[in-house]
C-alpha positions in Angstrom: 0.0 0.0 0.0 1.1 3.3 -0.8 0.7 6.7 0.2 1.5 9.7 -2.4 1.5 12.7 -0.1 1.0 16.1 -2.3 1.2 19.9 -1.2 -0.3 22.9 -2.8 2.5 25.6 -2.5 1.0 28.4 -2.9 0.2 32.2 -2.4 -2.1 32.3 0.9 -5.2 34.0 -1.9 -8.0 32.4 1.0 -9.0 35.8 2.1 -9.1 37.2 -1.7 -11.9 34.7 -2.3 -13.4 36.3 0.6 -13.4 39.6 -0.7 -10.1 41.0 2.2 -7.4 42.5 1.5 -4.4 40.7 2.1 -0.7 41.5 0.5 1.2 39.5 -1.1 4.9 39.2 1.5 1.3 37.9 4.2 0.4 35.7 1.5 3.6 34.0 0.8 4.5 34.2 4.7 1.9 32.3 5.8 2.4 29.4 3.5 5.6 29.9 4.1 5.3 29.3 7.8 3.3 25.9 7.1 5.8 24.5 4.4 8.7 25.0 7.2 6.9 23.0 9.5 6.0 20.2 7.1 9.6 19.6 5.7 10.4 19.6 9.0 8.1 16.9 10.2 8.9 14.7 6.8 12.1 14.7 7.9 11.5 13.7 11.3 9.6 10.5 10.3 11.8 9.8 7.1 9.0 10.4 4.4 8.8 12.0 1.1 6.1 14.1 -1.0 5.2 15.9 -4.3 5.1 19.7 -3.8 3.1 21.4 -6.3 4.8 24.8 -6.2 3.6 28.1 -8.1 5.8 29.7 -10.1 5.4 33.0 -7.9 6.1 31.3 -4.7 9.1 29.5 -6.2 10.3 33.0 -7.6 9.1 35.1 -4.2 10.6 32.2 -1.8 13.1 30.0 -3.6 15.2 29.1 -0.6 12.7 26.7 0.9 11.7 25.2 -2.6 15.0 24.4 -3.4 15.0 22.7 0.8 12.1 20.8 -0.3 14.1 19.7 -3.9 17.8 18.8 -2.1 16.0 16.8 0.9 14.5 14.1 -2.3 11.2 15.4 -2.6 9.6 16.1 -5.8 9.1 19.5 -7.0 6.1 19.6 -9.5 4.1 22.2 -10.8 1.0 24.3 -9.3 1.1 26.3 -12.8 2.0 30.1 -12.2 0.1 31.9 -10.4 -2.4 30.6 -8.0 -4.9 33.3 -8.7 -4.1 33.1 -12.6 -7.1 33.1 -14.5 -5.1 32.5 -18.2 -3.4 29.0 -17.2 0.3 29.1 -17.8 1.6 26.1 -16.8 4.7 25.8 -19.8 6.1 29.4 -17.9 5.2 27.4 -14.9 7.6 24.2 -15.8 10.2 26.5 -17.3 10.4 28.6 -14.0 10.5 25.4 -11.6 13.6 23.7 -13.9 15.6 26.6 -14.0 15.4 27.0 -10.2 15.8 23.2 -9.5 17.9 22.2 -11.9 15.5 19.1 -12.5 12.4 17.8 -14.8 9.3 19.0 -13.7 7.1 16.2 -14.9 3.7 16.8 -12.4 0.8 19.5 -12.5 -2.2 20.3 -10.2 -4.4 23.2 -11.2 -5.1 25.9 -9.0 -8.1 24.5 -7.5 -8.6 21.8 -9.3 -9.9 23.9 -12.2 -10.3 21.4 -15.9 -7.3 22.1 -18.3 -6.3 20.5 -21.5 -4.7 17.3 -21.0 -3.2 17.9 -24.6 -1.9 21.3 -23.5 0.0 19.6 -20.5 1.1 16.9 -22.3 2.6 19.4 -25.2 4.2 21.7 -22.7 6.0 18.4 -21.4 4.1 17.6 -18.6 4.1 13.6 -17.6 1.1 13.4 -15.4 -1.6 15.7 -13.9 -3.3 14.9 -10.6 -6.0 17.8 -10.5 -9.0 15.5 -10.6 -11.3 15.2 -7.1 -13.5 12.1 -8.2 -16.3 12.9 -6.2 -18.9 16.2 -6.0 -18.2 19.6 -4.1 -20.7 21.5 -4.0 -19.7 24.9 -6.0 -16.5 23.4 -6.7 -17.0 20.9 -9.4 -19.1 17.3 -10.0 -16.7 14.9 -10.8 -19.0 12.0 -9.3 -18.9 10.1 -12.7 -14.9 10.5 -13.3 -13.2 7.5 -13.4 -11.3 7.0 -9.7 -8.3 5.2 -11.0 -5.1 5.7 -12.9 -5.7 6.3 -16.8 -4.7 8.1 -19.6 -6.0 10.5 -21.5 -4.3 12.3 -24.7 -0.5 10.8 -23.7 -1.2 11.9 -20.2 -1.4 10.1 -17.0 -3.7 11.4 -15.1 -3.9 10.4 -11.4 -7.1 11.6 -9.1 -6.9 12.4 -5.8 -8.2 9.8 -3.5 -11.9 9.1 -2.3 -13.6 6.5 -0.1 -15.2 3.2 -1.1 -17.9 2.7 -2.2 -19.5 6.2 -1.5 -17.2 8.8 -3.4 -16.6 10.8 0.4 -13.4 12.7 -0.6 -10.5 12.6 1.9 -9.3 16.3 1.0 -7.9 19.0 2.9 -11.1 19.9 4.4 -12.0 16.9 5.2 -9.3 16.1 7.6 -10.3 19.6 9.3 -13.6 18.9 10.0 -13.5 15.2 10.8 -13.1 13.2 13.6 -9.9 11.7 13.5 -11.3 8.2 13.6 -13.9 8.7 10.9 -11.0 9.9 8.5 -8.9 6.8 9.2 -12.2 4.4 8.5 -12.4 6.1 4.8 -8.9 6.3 4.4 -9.0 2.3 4.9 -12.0 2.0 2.4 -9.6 3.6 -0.2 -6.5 1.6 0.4 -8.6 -1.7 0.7 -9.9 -0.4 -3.2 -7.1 1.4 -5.0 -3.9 0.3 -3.1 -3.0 3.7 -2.9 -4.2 7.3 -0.8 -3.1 10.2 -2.8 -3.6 12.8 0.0 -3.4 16.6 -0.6 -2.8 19.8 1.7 -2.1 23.5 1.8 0.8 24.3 3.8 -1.5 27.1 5.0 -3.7 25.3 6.9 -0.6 24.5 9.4 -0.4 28.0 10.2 -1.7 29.6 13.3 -2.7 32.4 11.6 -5.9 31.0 10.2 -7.6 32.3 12.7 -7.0 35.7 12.2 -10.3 37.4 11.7 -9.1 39.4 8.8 -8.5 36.8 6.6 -12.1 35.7 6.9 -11.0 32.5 6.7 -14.5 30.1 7.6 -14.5 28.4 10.9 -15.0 25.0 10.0 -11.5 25.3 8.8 -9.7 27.4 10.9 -11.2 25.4 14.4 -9.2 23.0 13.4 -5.9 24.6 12.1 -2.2 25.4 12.9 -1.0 23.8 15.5 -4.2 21.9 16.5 -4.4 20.6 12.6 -0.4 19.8 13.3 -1.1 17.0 15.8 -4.2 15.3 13.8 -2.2 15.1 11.0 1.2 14.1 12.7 -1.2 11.0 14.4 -2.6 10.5 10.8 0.7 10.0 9.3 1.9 7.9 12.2 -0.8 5.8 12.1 -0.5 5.0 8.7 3.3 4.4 9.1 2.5 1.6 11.3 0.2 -0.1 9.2 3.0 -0.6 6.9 2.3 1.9 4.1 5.0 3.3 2.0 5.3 6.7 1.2 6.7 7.9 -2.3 6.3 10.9 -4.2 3.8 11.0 -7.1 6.4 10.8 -10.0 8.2 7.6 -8.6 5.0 6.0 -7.9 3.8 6.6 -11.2 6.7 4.9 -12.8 8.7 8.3 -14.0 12.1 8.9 -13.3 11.9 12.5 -12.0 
């Protein structure tokens, strides 16, 4: 059983959706704050994970990228701009290689959003894991998509996990808002079906500064965040150490060499 671990680095843009202001050094610091504490902890229990990076962030905060890159973890691409409403995920790839000085074969759209398989694949893209199989309500209804690995227009495309047999997805948000023990119960479910969880966070949400009333940020997310989110997810991962899962980064898993 394995366990691809992916992270949406990103500008903090939470509070834009809400309509507050919120500049951009606040943006990337908060994130910031978050990533730091999650390369710390996969360090700490020997683990690696995909971080799909902006371009913006890379270029605002390459230091902590380049962290992430040197201690083995895979560096793929969160296209350019988180906020970007004209995709760019070729600048994306270009920007992430340069920095890294390796391929950049993954992408995950800013919020999942649909984008061309074709386009990813001709801007040299391998694989694309920005499908949520299931329905979110003013998100998107991908309740029909196929769960598994497949291929579409020389692309791999890899979906983000979901329970068994009811499509419950095991998002971000639903590790916030979950008891701890419900979460594991689904996350079973999917291992038992696919053989694989492929998990994905915002370092964000690690940050105690969620629940900052400016940032508007709702409170079924921010009740459970920073350094109260830290420990659930530290038991989570733990947990699922010791039931003999391996942990690999997205590419490798997938069969690339990255």
């Amino acid at each position: 059983m394995t366990v691809t671990l992916g992270f949406d680095i990103e500008e903090f843009d939470f509070p834009l959706e809400k309509g507050r202001r919120i500049d951009l050094d606040t943006q990337l610091d908060v994130s910031y704050e978050g990533f730091d504490y999650i390369l710390a902890l996969l360090d700490s229990l020997k683990l690696k994970a995909t971080f799909y990076t902006t371009a913006n962030f890379a270029l605002h905060r390459p230091e902590i990228v380049l962290r992430a890159s040197a201690a083995g973890h895979e560096i793929a691409s969160h296209d350019y701009y988180h906020g970007m409403e004209t995709p760019d995920p070729a600048g994306s790839r270009r920007v992430l290689e340069e920095l890294t000085g390796r391929a950049v074969i993954g992408y995950r759209a800013p919020r999942l959003a649909a984008i061309s398989s074709a386009e990813l694949s001709a801007a040299g893209f391998e694989y694309d894991s920005s499908v949520n199989p299931t329905w979110i309500p003013g998100r998107y209804n991908n309740m029909f998509s196929p769960r598994d690995i497949y291929k579409k227009e020389g692309l791999v495309v890899y979906p983000a996990s979901v329970a068994w047999p009811l499509r419950v997805p095991l998002f971000w948000i639903a590790l916030h808002v979950m008891p701890l023990s419900l979460y594991k119960i689904l996350t079973r479910t999917a291992l038992h079906r696919d053989g694989h969880l492929n998990l994905y966070f915002h370092p964000w949400e690690f940050s105690d500064r969620l629940s900052d009333k400016t940032f508007g940020v709702p409170g079924y997310i921010s009740g459970c965040s920073g350094s109260r989110l830290r420990v659930k997810f530290e038991r989570l991962l733990r947990w699922l150490v010791e039931r003999g899962c391996r942990f690999d980064t997205t590419g490798h898993y997938l069969g690339f060499n990255e």
